[in-house]
VOGU-3710 file (C-alpha; in Angstrom, 3 decimals, decimal comma):
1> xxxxxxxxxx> -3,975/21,849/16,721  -4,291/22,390/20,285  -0,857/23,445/21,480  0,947/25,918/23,593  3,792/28,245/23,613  5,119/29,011/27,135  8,297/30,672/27,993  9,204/31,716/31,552  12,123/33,650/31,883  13,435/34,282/35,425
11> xxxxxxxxxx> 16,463/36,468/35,210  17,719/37,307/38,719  20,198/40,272/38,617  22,448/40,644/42,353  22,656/44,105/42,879  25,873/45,776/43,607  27,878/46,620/47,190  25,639/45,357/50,400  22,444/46,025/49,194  21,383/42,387/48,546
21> xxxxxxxxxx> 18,444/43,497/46,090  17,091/41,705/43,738  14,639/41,684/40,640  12,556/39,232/38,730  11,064/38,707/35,639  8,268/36,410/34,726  6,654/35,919/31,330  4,093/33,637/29,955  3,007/33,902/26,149  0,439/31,316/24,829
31> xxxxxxxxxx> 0,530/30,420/20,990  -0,141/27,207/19,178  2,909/26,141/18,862  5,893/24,787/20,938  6,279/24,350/25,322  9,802/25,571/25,754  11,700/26,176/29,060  14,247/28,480/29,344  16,547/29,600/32,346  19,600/31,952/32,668
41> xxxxxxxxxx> 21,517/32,869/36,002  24,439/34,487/36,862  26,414/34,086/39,926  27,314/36,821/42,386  31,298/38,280/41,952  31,249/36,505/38,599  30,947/37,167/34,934  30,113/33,592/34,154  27,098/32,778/33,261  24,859/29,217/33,079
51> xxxxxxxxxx> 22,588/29,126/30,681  20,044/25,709/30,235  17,256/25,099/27,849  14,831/22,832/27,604  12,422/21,910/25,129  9,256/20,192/25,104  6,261/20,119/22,455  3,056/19,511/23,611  0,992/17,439/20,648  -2,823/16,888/21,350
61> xxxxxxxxxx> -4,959/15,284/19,166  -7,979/17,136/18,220  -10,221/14,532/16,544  -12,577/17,478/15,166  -9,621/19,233/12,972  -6,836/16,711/12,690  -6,393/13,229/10,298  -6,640/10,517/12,734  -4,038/8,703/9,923  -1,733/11,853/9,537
71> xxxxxxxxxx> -1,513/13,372/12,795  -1,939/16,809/11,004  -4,205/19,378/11,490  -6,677/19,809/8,340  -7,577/22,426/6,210  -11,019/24,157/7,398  -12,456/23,455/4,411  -11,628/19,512/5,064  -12,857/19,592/8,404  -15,693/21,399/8,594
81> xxxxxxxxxx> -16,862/18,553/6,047  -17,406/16,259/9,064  -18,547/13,717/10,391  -17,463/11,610/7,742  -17,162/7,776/7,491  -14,042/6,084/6,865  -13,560/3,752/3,636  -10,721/1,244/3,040  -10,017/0,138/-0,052  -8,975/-3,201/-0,941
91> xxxxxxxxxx> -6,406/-2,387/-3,465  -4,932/-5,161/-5,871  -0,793/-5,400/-6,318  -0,535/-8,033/-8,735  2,125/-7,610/-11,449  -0,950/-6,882/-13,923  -2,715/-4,245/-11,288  0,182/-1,975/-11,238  0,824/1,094/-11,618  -2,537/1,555/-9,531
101> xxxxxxxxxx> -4,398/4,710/-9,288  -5,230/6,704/-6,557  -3,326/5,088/-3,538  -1,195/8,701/-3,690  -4,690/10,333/-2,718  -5,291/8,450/0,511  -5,121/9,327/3,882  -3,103/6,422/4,482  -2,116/2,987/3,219  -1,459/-0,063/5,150
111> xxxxxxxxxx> 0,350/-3,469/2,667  -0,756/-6,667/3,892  0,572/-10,145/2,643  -1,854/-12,016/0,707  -1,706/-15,858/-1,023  1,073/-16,556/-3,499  3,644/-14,431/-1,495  2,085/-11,674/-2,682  0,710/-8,163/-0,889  -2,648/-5,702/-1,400
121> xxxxxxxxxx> -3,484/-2,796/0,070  -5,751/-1,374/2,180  -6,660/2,788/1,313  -7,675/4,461/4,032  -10,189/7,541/2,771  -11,404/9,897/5,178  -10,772/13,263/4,366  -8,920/12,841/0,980  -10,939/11,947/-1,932  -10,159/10,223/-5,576
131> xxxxxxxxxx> -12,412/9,720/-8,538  -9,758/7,337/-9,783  -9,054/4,397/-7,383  -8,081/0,968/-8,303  -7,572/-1,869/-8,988  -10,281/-2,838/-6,561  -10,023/-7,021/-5,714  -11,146/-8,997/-2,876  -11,371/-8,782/1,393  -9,006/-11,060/3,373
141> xxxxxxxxxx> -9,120/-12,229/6,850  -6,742/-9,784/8,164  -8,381/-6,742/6,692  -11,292/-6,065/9,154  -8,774/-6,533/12,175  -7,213/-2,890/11,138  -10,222/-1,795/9,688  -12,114/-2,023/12,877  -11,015/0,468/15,301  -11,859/3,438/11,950
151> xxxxxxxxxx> -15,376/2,351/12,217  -14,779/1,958/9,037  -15,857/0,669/5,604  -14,389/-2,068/4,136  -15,106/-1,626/0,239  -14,314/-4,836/-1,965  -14,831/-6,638/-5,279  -15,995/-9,721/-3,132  -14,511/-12,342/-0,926  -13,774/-16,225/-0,686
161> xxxxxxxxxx> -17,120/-17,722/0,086  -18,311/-17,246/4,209  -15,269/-14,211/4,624  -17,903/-11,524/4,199  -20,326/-12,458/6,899  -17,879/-12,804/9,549  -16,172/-9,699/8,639  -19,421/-7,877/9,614  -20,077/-10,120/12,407  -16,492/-8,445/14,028
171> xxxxxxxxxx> -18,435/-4,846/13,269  -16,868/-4,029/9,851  -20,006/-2,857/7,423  -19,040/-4,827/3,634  -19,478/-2,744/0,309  -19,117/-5,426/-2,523  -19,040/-4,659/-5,977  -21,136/-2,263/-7,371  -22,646/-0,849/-10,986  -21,416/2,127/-12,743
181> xxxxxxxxxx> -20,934/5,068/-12,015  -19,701/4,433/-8,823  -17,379/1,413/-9,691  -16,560/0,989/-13,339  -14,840/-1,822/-15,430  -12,118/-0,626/-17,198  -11,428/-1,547/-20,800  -7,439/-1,686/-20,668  -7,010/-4,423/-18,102  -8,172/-7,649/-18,011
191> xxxxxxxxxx> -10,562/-8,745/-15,106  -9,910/-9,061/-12,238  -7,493/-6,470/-12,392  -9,849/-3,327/-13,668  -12,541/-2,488/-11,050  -12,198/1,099/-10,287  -14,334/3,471/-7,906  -15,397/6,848/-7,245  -14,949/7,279/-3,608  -16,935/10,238/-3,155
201> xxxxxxxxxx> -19,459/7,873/-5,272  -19,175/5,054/-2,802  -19,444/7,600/-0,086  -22,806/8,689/-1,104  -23,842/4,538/-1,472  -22,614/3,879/1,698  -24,162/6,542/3,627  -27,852/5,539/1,998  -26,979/2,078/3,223  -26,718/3,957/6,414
211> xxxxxxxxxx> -23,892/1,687/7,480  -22,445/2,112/11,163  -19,408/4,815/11,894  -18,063/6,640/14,218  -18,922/10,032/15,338  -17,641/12,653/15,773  -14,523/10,784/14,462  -12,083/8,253/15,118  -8,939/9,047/17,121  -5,241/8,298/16,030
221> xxxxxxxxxx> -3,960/4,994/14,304  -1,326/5,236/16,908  0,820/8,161/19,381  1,104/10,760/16,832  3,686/14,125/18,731  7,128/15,710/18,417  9,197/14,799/21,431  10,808/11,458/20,311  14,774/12,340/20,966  16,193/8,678/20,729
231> xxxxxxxxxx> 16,281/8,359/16,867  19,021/6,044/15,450  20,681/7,445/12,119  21,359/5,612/9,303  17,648/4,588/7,980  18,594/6,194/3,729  17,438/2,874/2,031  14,719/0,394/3,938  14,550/-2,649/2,668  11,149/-4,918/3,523
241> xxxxxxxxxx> 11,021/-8,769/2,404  7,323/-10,085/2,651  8,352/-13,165/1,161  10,832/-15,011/-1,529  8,645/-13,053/-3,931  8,180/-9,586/-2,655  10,534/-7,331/-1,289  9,771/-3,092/-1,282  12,470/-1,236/-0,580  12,788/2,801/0,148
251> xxxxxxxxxx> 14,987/5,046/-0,481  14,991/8,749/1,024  14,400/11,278/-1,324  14,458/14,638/0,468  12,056/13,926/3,600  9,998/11,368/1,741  10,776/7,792/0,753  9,842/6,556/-2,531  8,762/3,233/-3,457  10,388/0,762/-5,018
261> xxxxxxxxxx> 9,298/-3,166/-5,631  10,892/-6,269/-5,905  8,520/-9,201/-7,671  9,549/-12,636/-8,865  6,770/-12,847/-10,726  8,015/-10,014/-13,292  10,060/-10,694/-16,226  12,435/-7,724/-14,096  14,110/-9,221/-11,463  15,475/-6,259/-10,607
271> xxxxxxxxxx> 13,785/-3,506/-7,835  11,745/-1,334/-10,113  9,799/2,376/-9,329  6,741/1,251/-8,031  3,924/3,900/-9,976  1,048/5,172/-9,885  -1,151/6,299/-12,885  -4,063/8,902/-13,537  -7,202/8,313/-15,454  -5,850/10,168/-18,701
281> xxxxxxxxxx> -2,961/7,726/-18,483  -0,450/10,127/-19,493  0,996/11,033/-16,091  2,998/8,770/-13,787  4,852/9,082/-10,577  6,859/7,393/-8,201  4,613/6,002/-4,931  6,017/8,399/-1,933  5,467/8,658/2,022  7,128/10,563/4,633
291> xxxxxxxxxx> 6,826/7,803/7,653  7,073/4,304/7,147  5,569/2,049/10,393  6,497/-1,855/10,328  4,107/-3,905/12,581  4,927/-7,794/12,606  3,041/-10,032/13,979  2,832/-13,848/13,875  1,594/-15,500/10,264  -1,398/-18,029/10,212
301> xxxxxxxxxx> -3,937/-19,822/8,188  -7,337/-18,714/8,451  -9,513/-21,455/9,628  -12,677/-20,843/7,193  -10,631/-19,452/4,346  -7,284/-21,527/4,876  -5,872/-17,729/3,575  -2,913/-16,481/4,697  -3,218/-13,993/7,603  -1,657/-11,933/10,464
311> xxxxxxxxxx> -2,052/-11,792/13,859  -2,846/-7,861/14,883  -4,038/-8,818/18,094  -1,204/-9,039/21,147  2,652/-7,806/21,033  4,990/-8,117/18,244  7,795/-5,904/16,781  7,806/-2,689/15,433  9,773/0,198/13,056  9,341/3,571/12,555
321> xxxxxxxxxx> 10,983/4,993/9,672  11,081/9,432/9,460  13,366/11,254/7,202  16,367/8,839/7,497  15,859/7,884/10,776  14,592/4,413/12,739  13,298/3,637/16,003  13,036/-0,130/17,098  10,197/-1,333/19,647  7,248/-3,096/19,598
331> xxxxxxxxxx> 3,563/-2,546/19,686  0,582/-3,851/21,150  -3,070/-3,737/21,320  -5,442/-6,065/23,541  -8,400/-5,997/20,868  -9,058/-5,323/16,968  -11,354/-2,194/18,155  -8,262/-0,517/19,952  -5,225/1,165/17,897  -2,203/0,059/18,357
341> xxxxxxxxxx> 0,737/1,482/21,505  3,881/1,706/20,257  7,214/1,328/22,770  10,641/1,509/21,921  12,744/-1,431/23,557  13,621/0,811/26,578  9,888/0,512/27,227  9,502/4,585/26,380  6,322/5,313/24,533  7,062/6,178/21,083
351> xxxxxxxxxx> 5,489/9,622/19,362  5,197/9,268/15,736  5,801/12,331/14,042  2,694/13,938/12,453  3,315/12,938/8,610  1,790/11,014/5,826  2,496/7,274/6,542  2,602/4,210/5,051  1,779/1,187/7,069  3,624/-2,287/6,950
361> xxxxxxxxxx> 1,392/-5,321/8,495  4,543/-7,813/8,169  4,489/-11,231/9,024  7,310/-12,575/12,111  8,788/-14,348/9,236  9,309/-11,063/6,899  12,809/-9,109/7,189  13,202/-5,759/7,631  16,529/-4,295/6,790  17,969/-0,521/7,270
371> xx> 21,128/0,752/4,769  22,834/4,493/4,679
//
């Protein structure tokens, strides 16, 4: 992570009687680290003293050695992997595809609302990998619009007849279905709920394909950096309503949220753990994230598909959710190849801290509530 330590210290000591000496001090020590000003004076005749600090960390992306969906810098061994393609899966959420597997091993995950009132995700692989990753189910009109500015893959079961062709006509490359071993029916769910993948498996097919990405990388989903100082308090338990038939919540748990879900179409009524599952079966967890982004943006049918979509394209609201805190704003972006800008509502850009994050593409009409 390119970053740098600096700390000047000017001390200026008045000398005693009539002399009217004086001495100075000047240091500069570069690190990786933190920018922090410091300053101490005392006046002349008095023992008082002033003393102001000032703190600034300087965050700059390095797109060789950091996660362009973390903010963090990698692991050598990660990044000296590169140049890598991107992959999102398109990850079912149907009451019958949960718990999932392998949506804890991605680099990121964006939710997107889907017919029925329903969401899927979207599993962004770049660095991470899983052997274990399902259920896999079909593309929808508003995945290649945050697809797009990964150079990325989107990898599906299939799509409603005429999506695929213009998703690669807007520059997204299209991995349908494929035979075993890289994806694999599953004999404990019924179809379509049980195509699973590989992804270092699809990697391998996707690179033979020699399908387009970007090199050396891309850059960051959004500002990733430190110095964000108007934080509102209060953000505990978030609350998100897609729809009368899915609402996640959140609840802090330490400096991560975990997941919980809210479907109508369960027999539970109730918010429930939302898991995940490993191949064995036999070991279960609760979905977790330290950041939590909500983008909104205006709902619409799809004029080939008639599928529900939204609009990523424009201005619209925003939240950022960090270890119990919440910034409002809104973001924007002028094109589906560009990531988004994020502003708070005094019109400040907003820094998202460096963190494993969890994206929300929520339509106007969704609610998004904050609770201590």
């Amino acid at each position: 992570m390119k970053q740098y330590l600096s700390i000047f210290l000017l001390t200026v000591l008045v000398a005693c009687g009539s002399t009217g000496e004086s001495n100075s001090v000047a240091e500069q020590i570069d690190t990786t680290t933190t920018t922090i000003s410091e300053s101490t004076s005392t006046t002349e005749g008095s023992t008082d003293s002033t003393t102001t600090t000032e703190a600034t960390i300087q965050y700059v992306f390095d797109v060789e050695k950091m996660s362009p969906f973390t903010g963090k810098e990698l692991a050598p061994e990660l990044w000296l992997k590169r140049p890598r393609r991107v992959i999102a899966f398109k990850i079912d959420n149907n009451i019958n595809a949960r718990p999932q597997s392998g949506l804890q091993e991605a680099d990121a995950v964006h939710e997107i609302l889907v017919e029925g009132g329903m969401t899927r995700f979207l599993a962004f692989f770049y660095d991470n990998t899983s052997t274990y990753l399902g259920p896999i189910r079909s593309a929808r009109p508003t995945d290649p619009t945050v697809v797009r500015p990964f150079g990325g893959t989107l990898v599906v079961s299939g799509a409603t007849a005429g999506l695929i062709p213009s998703i690669r006509d807007l520059g997204v490359p299209v991995l349908e279905e494929q035979s075993s071993p890289v994806m694999f029916r599953i004999s404990s769910r019924n179809a379509p709920h049980n195509l699973y993948a590989d992804t270092e498996l699809v990697r391998e097919e996707i690179e033979d394909r020699g399908y387009y990405f970007l090199q050396p990388g891309p850059g960051p989903m959004y500002p990733f950096g430190f110095n964000q100082s108007n934080w509102n308090d209060g953000a505990e338990k978030i609350t998100i309503t897609y729809s009368e038939f899915t609402t996640v919540i959140w609840k802090l748990d330490g400096d991560q949220y975990s997941r919980f879900i809210i479907d109508k179409y369960a027999k539970e009524k109730d918010a429930v753990a939302h898991n995940f599952i490993s191949q064995d079966g036999n070991y279960s967890d609760i979905l977790k994230t330290e950041t939590i982004v909500v983008i909104q943006g205006p709902l619409y049918k799809d004029k080939a598909t008639t599928l529900p979509s939204v609009l990523t394209v424009g201005v619209g609201n925003a939240y950022i959710f960090n270890q119990g805190k919440y910034i409002e704003g809104s973001w924007r972006r002028g094109d589906i190849s560009e990531p988004f800008v994020l502003t708070d509502n005094d019109g400040n850009d907003i820094e998202v801290p460096p963190s494993s994050q969890w994206v929300h593409i929520l339509p106007n009409e969704g609610l998004v509530s904050v609770d201590k």
